[in-house]
C-alpha positions as CSV (number, residue, x, y, z in Angstrom):
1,X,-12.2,5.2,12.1
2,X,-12.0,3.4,15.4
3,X,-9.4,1.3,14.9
4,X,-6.3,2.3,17.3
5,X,-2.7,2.1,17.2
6,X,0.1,2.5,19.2
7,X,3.2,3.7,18.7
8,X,4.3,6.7,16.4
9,X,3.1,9.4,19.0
10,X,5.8,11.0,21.2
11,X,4.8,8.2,23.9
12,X,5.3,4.7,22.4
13,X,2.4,3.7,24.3
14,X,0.0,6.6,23.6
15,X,-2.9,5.2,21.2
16,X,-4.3,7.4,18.4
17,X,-7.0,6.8,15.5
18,X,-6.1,5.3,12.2
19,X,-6.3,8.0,9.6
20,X,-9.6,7.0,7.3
21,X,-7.8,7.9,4.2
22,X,-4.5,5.8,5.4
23,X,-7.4,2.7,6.3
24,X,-8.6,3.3,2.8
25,X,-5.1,3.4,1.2
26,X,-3.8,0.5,3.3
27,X,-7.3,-1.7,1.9
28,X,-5.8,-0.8,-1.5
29,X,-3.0,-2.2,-1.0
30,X,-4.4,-5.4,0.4
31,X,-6.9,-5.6,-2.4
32,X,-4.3,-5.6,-5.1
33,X,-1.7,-8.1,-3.4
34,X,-4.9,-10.4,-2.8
35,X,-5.6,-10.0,-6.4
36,X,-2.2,-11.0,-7.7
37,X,-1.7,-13.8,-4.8
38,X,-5.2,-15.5,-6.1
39,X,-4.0,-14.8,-9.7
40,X,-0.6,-16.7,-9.5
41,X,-1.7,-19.2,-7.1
42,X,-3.4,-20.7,-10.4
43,X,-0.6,-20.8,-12.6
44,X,0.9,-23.5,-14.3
45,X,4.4,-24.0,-13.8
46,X,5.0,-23.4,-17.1
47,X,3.0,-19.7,-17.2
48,X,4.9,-19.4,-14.1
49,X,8.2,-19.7,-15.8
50,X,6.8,-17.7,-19.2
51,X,8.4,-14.4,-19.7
52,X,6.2,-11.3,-19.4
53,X,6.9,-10.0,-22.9
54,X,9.0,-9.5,-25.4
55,X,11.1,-6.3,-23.7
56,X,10.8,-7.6,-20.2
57,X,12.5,-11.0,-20.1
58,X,11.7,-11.4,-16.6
59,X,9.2,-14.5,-15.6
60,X,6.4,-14.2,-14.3
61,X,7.8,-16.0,-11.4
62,X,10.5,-13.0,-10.9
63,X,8.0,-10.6,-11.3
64,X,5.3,-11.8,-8.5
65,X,8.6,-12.0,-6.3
66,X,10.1,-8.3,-7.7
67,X,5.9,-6.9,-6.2
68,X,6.4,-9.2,-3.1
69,X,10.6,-7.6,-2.6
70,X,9.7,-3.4,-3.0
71,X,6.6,-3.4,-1.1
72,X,9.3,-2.2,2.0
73,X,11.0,0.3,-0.5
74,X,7.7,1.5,-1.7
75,X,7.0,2.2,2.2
76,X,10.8,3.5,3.4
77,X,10.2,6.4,0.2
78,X,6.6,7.2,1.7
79,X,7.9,7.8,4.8
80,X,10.9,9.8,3.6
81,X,8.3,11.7,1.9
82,X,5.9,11.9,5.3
83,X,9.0,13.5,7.0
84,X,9.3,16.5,4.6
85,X,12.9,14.8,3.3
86,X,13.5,14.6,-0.1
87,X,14.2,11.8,-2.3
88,X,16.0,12.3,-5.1
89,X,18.6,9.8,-5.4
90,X,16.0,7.0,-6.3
91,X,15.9,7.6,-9.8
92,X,13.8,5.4,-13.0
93,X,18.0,4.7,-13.5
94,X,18.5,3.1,-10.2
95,X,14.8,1.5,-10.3
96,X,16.2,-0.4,-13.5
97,X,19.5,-1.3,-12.1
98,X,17.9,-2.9,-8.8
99,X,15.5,-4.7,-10.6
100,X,18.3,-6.6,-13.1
101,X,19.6,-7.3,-9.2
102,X,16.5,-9.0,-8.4
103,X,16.1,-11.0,-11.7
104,X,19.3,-12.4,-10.9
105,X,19.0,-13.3,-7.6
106,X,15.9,-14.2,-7.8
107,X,16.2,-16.2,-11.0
108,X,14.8,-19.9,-10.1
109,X,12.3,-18.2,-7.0
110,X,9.7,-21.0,-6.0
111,X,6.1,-20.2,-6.6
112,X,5.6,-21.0,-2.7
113,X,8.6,-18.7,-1.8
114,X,7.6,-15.7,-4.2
115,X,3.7,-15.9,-2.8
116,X,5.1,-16.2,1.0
117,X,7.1,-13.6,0.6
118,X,4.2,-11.5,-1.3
119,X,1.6,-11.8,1.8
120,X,4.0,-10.9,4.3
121,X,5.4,-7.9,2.6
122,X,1.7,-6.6,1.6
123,X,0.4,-7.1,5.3
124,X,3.3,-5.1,6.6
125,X,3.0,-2.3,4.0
126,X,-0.7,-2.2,4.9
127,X,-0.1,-1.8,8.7
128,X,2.8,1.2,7.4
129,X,0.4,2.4,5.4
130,X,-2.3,2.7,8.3
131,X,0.3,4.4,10.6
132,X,0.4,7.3,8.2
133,X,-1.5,10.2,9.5
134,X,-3.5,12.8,7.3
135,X,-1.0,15.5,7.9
136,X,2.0,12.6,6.8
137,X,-0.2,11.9,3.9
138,X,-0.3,15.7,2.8
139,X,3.7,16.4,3.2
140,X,5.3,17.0,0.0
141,X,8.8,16.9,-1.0
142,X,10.6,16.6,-3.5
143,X,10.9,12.7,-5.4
144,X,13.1,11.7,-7.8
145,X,10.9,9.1,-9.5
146,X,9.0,12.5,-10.4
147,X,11.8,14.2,-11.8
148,X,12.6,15.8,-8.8
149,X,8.1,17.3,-8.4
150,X,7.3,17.9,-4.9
151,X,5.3,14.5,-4.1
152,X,2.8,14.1,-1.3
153,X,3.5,10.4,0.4
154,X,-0.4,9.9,-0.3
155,X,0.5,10.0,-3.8
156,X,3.8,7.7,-3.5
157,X,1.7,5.3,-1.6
158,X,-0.8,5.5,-4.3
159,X,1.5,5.7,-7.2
160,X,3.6,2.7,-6.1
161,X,2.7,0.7,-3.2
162,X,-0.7,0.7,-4.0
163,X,-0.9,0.6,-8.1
164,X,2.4,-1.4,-8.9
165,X,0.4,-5.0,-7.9
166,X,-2.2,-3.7,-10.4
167,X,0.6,-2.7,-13.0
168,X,2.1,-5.9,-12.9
169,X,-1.1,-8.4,-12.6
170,X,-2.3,-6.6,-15.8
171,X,0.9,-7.6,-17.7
172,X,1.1,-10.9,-16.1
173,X,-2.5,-11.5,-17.1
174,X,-1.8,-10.2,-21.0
175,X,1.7,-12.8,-20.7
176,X,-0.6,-15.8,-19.9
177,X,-3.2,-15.0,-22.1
178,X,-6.1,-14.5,-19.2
């Protein structure tokens, strides 16, 4: 890949090339943010409001906004990952407890707001994502959304900033019927 960056090298202003696989996984996580942005940007204010199903009471609203809001989580875990730390105090437990937070903070979000917010945080993961190089891809540690497996960041990029805009368009789509 051509494409150069500066910054994470030992001099802020020394330039390196982008990783192909981080380009590659960074386009992923465009492409699925895209998806669910064209998606939602056709919903009715009522599908908008509909809840997702009968065990996730969340609307469809809270959920666009709950993709748009963890897209920086998602990232901080990969890079925790990338630096040979461990991360086992995020657990499925604390995953459910922040998401109740957001549902209720996030309660009445604006279609306009949630979708705003949903582009910025997916360009921003993308450029994280592209700062990653191969050998920060390949670090393992252990992760606590894997019961505590040794976890490459490639695969906590792929396993959540990449697939959870696909996870959730899916059940959006099967809530609205489309």
């Amino acid at each position: 890949m051509t494409t150069m960056i500066k910054g994470s090298s030992p001099s802020s202003t020394q330039e390196r090339a982008t990783s192909r696989r981080a380009e590659l996984l960074a386009s992923r996580v465009e492409e699925g943010a895209a998806g669910l942005v064209a998606f939602a940007e056709g919903l009715s204010d009522a599908e908008w409001g509909m809840a997702v199903s009968a065990t996730d009471r969340r609307t469809v609203g809270q959920i666009v906004n709950h993709v748009a809001l963890v897209y920086p989580i998602e990232i901080d875990l990969a890079r925790a990952i990338a630096g040979g730390n461990a991360v086992t105090d995020v657990t499925w437990e604390v995953v459910a407890e922040l998401n109740a937070g957001h549902a209720r903070e996030f309660a009445a979000v604006t279609k306009a707001e949630a979708l705003a917010l949903l582009r910025k945080n997916a360009r921003e993961a993308a450029d994280a994502v592209r700062a990653f190089t191969d050998e920060q891809l390949d670090q393992a540690a252990a992760f606590g959304l894997s019961y505590g497996a040794p976890m490459t960041a490639q695969f906590v990029v792929e396993d959540h900033a990449v697939r959870h805009s696909w996870h959730h368009f899916a059940r959006i789509r099967k809530a609205v019927g489309r």
